[in-house]
ROTI-276480 format. One record per residue (C-alpha): residue in one letter; x, y negated, z. Coordinates in pm, whole numbers, padded with zeros to 5 digits, always signed. Each point is the difference from the previous one (the first is absolute). Layout:
<rs>
AXYZ;...
</rs>
This chain:
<rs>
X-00213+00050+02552;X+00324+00184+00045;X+00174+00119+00348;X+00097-00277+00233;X+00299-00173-00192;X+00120-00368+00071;X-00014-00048-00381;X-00368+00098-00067;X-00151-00327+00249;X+00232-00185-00228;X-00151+00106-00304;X-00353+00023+00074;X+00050-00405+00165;X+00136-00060-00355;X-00263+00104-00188;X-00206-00343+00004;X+00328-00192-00138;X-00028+00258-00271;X-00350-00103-00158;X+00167-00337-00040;X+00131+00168-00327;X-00289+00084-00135;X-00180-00249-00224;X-00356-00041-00082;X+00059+00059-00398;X-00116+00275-00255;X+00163+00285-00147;X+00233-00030-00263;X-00139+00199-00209;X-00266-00134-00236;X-00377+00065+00201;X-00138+00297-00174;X-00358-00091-00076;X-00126+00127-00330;X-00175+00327-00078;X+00209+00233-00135;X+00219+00200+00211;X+00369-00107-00001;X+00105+00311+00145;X-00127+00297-00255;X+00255+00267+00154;X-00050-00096+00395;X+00230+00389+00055;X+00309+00035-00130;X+00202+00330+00045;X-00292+00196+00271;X+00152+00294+00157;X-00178+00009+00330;X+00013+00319+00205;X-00293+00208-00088;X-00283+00030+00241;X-00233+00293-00137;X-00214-00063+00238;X-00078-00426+00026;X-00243+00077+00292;X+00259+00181+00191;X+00266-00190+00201;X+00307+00235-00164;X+00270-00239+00175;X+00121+00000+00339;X+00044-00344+00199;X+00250-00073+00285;X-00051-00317+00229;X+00354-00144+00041;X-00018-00183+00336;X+00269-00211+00088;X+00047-00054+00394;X+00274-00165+00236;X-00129-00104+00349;X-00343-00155-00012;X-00208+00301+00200;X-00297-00230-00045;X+00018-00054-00338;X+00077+00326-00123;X-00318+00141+00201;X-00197-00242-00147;X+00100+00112-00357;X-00035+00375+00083;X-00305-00068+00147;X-00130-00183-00364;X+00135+00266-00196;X-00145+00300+00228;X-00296-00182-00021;X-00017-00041-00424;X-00255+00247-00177;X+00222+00254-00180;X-00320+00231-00166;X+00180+00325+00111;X+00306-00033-00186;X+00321+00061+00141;X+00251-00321+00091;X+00315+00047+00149;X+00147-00266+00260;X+00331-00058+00023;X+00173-00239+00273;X+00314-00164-00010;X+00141-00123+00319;X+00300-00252+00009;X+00262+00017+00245;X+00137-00293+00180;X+00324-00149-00074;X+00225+00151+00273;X+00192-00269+00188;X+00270-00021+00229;X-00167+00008+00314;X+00261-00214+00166;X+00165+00013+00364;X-00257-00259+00238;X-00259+00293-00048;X-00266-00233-00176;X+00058+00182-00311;X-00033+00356+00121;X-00351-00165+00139;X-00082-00113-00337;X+00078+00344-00151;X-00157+00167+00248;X-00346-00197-00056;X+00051+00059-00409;X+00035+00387+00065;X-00276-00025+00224;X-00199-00159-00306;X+00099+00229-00259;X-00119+00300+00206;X-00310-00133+00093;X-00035-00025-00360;X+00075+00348-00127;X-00209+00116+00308;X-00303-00168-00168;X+00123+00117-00376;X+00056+00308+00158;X-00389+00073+00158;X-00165-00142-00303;X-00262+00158-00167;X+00016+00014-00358;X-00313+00209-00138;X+00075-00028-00376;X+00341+00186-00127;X+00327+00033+00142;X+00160-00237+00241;X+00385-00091+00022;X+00199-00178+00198;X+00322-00186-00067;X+00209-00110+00265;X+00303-00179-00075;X+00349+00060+00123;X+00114-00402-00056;X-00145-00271-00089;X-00081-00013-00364;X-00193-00347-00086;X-00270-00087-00234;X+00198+00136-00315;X+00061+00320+00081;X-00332+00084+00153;X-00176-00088-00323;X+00262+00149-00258;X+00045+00316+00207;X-00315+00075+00109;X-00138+00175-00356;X+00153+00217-00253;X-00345+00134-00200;X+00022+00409-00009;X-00238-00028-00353;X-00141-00248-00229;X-00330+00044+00186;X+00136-00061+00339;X-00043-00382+00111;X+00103-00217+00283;X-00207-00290+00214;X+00257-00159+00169;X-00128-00234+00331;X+00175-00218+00235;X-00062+00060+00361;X-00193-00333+00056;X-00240+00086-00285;X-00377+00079+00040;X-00197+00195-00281;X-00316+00053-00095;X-00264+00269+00032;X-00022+00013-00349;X+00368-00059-00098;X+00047+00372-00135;X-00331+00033-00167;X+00148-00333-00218;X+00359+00173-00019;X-00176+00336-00105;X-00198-00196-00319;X+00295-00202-00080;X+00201+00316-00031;X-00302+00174-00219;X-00095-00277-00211;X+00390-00146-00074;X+00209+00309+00064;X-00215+00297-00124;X-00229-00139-00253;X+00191-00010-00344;X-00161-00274-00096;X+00052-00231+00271;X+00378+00123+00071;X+00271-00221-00056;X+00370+00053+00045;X+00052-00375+00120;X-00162+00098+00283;X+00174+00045+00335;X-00248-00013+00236;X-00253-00143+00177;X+00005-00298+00323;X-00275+00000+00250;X+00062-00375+00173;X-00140-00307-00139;X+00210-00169-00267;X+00120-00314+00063;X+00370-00115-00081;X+00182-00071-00373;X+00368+00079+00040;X+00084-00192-00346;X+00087-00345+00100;X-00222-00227-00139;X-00243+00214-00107;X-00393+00017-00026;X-00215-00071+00253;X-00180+00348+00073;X-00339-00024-00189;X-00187+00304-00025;X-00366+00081-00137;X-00281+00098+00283;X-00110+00274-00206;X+00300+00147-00082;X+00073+00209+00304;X+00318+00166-00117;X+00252-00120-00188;X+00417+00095-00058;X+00304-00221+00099;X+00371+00103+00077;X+00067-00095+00358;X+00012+00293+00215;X-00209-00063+00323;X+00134+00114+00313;X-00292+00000+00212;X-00224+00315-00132;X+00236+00114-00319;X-00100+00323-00164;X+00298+00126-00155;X-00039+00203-00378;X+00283+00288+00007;X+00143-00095-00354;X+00103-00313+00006;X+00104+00031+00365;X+00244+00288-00055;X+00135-00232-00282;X+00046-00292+00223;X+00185+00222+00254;X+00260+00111-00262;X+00053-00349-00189;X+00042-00130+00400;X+00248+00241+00030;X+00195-00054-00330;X+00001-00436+00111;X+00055+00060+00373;X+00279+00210-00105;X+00189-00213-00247;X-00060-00313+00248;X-00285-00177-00253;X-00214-00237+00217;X-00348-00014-00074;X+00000-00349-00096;X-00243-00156-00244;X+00015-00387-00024;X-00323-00191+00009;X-00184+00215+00292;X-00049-00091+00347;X+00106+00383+00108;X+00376-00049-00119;X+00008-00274+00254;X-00142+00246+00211;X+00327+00259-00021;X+00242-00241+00006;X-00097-00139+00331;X-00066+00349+00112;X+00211+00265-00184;X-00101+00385+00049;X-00252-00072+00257;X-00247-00051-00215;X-00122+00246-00327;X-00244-00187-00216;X+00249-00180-00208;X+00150+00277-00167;X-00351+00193-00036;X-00052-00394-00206;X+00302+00045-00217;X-00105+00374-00071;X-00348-00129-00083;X+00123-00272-00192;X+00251+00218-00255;X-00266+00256-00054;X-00332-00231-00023;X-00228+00184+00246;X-00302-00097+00141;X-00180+00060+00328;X-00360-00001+00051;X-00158-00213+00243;X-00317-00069+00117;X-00242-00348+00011;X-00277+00004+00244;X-00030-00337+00033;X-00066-00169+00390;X+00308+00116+00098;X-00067+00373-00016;X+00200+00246+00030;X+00063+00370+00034;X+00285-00035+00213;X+00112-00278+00203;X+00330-00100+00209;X-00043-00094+00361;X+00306-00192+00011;X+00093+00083+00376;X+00172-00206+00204;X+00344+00141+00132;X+00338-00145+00069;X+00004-00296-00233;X-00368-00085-00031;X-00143-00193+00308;X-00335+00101-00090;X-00200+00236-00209;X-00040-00126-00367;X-00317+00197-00051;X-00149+00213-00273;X+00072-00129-00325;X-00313+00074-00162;X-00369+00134+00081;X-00051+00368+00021;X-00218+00147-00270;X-00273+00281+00179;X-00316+00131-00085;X-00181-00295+00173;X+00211-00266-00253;X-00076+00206-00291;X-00216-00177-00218;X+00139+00209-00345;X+00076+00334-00106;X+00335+00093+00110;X+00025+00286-00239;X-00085-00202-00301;X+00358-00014-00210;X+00049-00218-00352;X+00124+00137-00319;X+00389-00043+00052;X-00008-00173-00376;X-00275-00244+00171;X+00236-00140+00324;X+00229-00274-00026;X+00386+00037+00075;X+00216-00260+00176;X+00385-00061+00008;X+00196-00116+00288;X-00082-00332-00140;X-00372+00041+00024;X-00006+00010-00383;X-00241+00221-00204;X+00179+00283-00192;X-00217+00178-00299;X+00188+00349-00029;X-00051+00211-00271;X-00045-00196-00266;X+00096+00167-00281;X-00097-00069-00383;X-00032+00296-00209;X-00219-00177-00262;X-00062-00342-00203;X-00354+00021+00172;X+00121-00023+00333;X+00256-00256-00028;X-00246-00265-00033;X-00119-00007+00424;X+00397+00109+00050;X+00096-00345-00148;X-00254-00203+00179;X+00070+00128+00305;X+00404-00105-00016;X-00018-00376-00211;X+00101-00249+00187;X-00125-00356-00148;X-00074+00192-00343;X+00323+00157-00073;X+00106+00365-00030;X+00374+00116+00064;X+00053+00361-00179;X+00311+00116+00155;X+00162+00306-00182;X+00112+00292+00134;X+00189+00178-00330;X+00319-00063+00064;X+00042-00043+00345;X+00127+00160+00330;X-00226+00047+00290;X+00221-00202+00202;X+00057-00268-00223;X-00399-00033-00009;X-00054+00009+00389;X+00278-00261+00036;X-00201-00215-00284;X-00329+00106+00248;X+00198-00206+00300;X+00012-00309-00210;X-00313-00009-00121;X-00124+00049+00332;X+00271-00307+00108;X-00102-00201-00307;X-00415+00026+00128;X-00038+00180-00339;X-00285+00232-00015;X-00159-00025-00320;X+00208+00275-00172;X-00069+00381-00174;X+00288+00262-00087;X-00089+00206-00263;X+00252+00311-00035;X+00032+00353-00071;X-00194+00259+00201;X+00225+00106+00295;X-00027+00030+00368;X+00136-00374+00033;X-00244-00155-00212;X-00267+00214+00270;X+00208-00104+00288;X-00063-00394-00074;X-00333+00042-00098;X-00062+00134+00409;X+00206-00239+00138;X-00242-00285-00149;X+00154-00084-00287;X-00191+00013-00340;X+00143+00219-00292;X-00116+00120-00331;X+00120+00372-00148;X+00077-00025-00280;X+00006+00312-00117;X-00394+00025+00050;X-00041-00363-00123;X+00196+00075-00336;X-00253+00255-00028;X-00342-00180+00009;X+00131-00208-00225;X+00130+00206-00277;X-00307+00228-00007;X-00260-00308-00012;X+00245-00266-00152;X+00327+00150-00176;X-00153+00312-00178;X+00239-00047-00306;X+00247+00103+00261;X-00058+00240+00149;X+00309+00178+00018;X+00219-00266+00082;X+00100+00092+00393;X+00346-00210+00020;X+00053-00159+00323;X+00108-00330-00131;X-00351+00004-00253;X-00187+00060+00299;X+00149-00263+00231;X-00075-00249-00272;X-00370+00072-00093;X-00055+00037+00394;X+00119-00353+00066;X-00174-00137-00314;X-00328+00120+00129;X+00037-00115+00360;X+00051-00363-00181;X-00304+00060-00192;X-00227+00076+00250;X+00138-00329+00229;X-00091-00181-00299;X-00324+00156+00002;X+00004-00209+00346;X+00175-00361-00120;X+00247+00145+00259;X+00398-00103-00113;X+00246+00308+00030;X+00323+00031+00039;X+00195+00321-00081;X+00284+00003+00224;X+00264+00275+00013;X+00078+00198+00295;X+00430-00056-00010;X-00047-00364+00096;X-00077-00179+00326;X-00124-00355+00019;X+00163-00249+00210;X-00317-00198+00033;X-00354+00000-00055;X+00092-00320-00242;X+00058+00160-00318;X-00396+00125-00005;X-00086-00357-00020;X+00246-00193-00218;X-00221+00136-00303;X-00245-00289-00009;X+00068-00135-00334;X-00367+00032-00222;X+00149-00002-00322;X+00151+00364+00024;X-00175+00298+00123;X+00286+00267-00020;X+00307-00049+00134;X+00284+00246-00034;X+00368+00143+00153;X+00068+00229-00250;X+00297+00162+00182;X-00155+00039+00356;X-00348+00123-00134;X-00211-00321+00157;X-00275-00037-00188;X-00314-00287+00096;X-00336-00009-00165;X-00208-00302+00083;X-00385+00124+00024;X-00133-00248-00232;X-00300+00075-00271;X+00272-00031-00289;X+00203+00259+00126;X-00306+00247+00078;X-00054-00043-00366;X+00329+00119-00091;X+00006+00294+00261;X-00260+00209-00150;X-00024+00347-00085;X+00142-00076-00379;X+00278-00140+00198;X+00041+00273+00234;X+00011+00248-00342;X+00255-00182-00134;X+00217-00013+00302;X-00028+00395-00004;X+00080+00000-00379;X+00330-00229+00023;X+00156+00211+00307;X-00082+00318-00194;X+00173-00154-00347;X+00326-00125+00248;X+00018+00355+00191;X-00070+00181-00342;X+00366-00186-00118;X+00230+00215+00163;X+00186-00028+00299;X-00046-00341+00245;X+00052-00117+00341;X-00278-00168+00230;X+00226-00355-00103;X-00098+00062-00357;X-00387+00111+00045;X-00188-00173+00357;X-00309-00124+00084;X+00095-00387-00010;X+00210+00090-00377;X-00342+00168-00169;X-00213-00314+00137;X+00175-00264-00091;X+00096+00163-00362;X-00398+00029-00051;X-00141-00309+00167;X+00324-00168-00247;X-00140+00158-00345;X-00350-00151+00092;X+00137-00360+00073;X-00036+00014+00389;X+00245-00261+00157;X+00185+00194+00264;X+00247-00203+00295;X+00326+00178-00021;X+00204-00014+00296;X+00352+00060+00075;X+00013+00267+00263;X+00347-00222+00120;X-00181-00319+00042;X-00260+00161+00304;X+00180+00333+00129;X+00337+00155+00099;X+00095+00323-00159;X+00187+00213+00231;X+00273+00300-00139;X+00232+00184+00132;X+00243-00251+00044;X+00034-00080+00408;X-00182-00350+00114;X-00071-00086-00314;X-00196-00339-00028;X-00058-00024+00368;X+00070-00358+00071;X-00252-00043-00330;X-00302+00185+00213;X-00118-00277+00182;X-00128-00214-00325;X-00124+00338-00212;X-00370+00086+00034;X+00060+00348-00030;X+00301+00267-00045;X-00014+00311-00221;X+00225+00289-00175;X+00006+00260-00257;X-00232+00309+00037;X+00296+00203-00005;X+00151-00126+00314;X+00060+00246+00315;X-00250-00101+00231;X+00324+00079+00226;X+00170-00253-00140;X-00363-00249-00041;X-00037-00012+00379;X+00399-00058+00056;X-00081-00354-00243;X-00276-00068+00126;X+00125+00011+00366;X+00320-00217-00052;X-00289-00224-00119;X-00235+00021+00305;X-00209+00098-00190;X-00052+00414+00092;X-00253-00006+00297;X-00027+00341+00060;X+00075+00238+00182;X-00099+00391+00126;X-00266-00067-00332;X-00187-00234+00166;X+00065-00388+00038;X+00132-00149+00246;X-00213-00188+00096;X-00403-00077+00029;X-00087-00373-00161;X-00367-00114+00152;X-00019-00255-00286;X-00254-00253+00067;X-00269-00016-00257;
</rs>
């Protein structure tokens, strides 16, 4: 718990009113139960700091202790943390002492009384600080001039000197462990050091017992017994160990929002009520929003029975009449009844979002043999949404990411080009396929009379004709959705409920659905796929063209036509709004349109400029603006 503030009581009293948010209901994501593994790249982009030496610490670690005028409380904490087993290496302990808010002490004397007793206080503190024996690295004391608050304390307290220099940050009513560093130490071997384990989602690591779902109606926290670690993105501010990276890169983009007056605030969590009842006293709201725009992770821990490795005492002081007690049991060497030490494969823990979702990362498909576990882990009632990346901004996508997540639509795939985007998704949870490595599984197995065909637009095609092929190989219906249109509902997914067609087709927009019947898998086979390849080759082999005159949706239709396949055309008019570059155009129409879209050849400048006299561009800082605990 932080230094005495009047706001803190408030929000640790407000906590219980908080769980009234959270439902008992299951993730939204489909329950992963089947054998293969959904996840065959769990590491995306590894570049940990090297560690020649995994049995040697090779990192230094600072305790950040944060004090203001509790002498009892902060001897009880450097009591627990003189007392932890630190196996000869060196910590550092650095402590932080607010100042109190100077005053006017006023003429009746009572206030130069009042001062007098708070100097008296503060002394009597830094005379304890001061004779403390710290046995294990360098001590440091940090007495302020004025009276800094919560904020401050936390964001100035660390500036890492090296990537292999860490901070454990710890409130001055706080009580660890003996064995909270030998945990920190393996955390930092196993997640940090160890290639195979490291992962740059990672920010670091909270020691206090998880309990609370910021995303407003989200999931009830459910976690497994013997799963004793697992990653979600609320920072912890009771016991946080603090990963240098991502810190230093949460200082600067603090410094870049506080500077241009940007408020931290992300609609849908609890902690954005938080700030704007409480302002700048309070830090953990833009640490969210950071989190949030980048998609980091934190690890926590699950000991079950209330366990943990550091507890809050939640003191009484000014505004609490009585002491609210430790939040949670202290794990020891007498309640140890497992090995401490014992770490999972990171590929093998679960990850949460601030809605108490699961998130797969790294799922990327680099070949037709592992899009098969891929696709069962994202369909939704059956049905497969290929989203495509080909022609699309990055911003334009993460804007069409905010609806979907809006819209409670989860059963989607991108497939695109190789590129550090297409990576970025696939760690932030969101399933993609390459395909530059798909294309070429296929043609060396499937497409050998081409071999040397290596156009972009012959690739995208074949790529998207084999996704649908293997969800038919599933009696799973597909749509194949391009990425420079948004939907304005969920609707449009299930107005295609008519059994006599199995295709329907916007030629223009490049939306494309394939019902997963038996009839159509026997149209979709390989001699199919051949002759999909062939008919884009004979086009492209024509001359010039345009991505109008030769698309995915144009070479389907033309070949499901010549064998007698009855296709539903729509008019792209009748269900969408196509926005140009003339200003508001079709706004008042929005409201009855399932969906809105524009050429490929629009400025995404200009795309988000539509789309926001429309309502419709929920972004912002490349992350939406807001978190949508969908109910499943």
């Amino acid at each position: 718990m932080a230094p005495k503030r009047q706001f803190i009581p408030l929000l640790l009293l407000s906590l219980p009113a908080l769980f009234f948010y959270s439902y008992y209901h299951s993730s939204l994501h489909t329950p992963i139960s089947f054998t293969p593994n959904p996840n065959p790249n769990p590491n995306l982009n590894l570049n940990p700091p090297k560690n020649p030496n995994p049995n040697s610490p090779n990192f230094i670690l600072t305790i950040k202790l944060l004090a203001f005028d509790r002498l009892d409380s902060l001897s009880r904490c450097l009591r627990s943390l003189a007392s932890a087993d630190y196996g000869g290496d060196k910590v550092n302990l650095h402590i932080y002492i607010d100042h109190f808010a100077h005053t006017d002490s006023g003429n009746d004397g009572s206030g130069s009384l009042v001062l007098d007793k708070k100097l008296e206080g503060s002394h009597r503190i830094l005379e304890f600080v001061d004779g403390f024996v710290w046995n294990f690295g360098e001590k440091l004391v940090h007495y302020r001039t004025g009276n800094a608050g919560l904020q401050a304390q936390w964001l100035e307290a660390w500036w890492p000197s090296s990537d292999n220099e860490f901070a454990f940050v710890v409130e001055d009513d706080l009580e660890v462990s003996p064995l909270y560093y030998k945990f920190l130490r393996g955390l930092i071997v196993n997640y940090y050091h160890n290639t195979s384990n490291f992962s740059p989602s990672i920010y670091g690591a909270s020691l206090q017992r998880p309990r609370f779902v910021p995303g407003k109606h989200g999931n009830k926290m459910q976690l497994e017994s013997g799963k004793r670690l697992f990653l979600y993105q609320l920072v912890g501010t009771w016991g946080q160990l603090l990963f240098p990276k991502p810190w230093k890169e949460f200082r600067l983009w603090y410094d870049t929002h506080k500077a241009k007056g940007i408020k931290p605030y992300l609609q849908g969590m609890v902690t954005t009520g938080w700030y704007k009842k409480m302002g700048e006293r309070i830090w953990t709201p833009w640490f969210i929003k950071f989190i949030h725009s980048r998609g980091y992770f934190n690890i926590y821990t699950n000991f079950q029975r209330e366990r943990a490795l550091s507890i809050s005492h939640r003191d009484a002081g000014v505004n609490y009449g009585k002491t609210a007690g430790p939040d949670s049991s202290l794990l020891d060497e007498s309640s140890l009844d497992f090995d401490l030490l014992e770490m999972q494969s990171l590929s093998n823990l679960k990850w949460y979002d601030f809605c108490f979702r699961e998130v797969l990362p790294g799922r990327v498909v680099r070949s037709f043999y592992e899009l098969g576990s891929v696709l069962y882990s994202v369909q939704k009632h059956e049905t497969i949404v290929l989203v495509s990346l080909f022609t699309s901004s990055e911003m334009v996508i993460r804007n069409l990411l905010c609806h979907f997540e809006r819209l409670n639509i989860w059963n989607y795939i991108f497939v695109g080009p190789k590129s550090d985007f297409l990576l970025d998704l696939a760690r932030r949870g969101h399933p993609v396929i390459d395909a530059d490595q798909f294309f070429n599984s296929i043609r060396a197995s499937k497409l050998k009379g081409f071999q040397e065909s290596s156009v972009e637009l012959f690739k995208e095609i074949l790529v998207k004709a084999y996704v649908i092929k293997k969800c038919l190989e599933s009696r799973y219906n597909s749509w194949v959705v391009d990425g420079n249109l948004l939907f304005n509902s969920s609707d449009l997914f299930l107005d295609f409920v008519d059994p006599t067609y199995d295709f329907y087709a916007v030629k223009t927009v490049e939306l494309f659905f394939v019902r997963g019947s038996s009839s159509v898998q026997e149209i979709w086979v390989d001699n199919f796929m051949y002759k999909v390849a062939a008919m884009v080759d004979s086009l492209m082999s024509r001359g010039s063209f345009t991505r109008e005159d030769i698309n995915f949706v144009h070479v389907i239709v033309k070949l499901l036509e010549q064998k007698g396949v009855r296709i539903k055309s729509i008019d792209e008019t009748s269900i969408g709004l196509k926005i140009d570059t003339s200003s508001g155009n079709g706004t008042s129409h929005m409201d009855v349109k399932k969906m809105v879209f524009w050429s490929s050849e629009m400025a995404w400048e200009l795309v988000q400029k539509r789309l926001e006299e429309l309502g419709m561009w929920i972004l912002h800082d490349s992350s939406c603006m807001a978190v949508v605990c969908n109910q499943s």
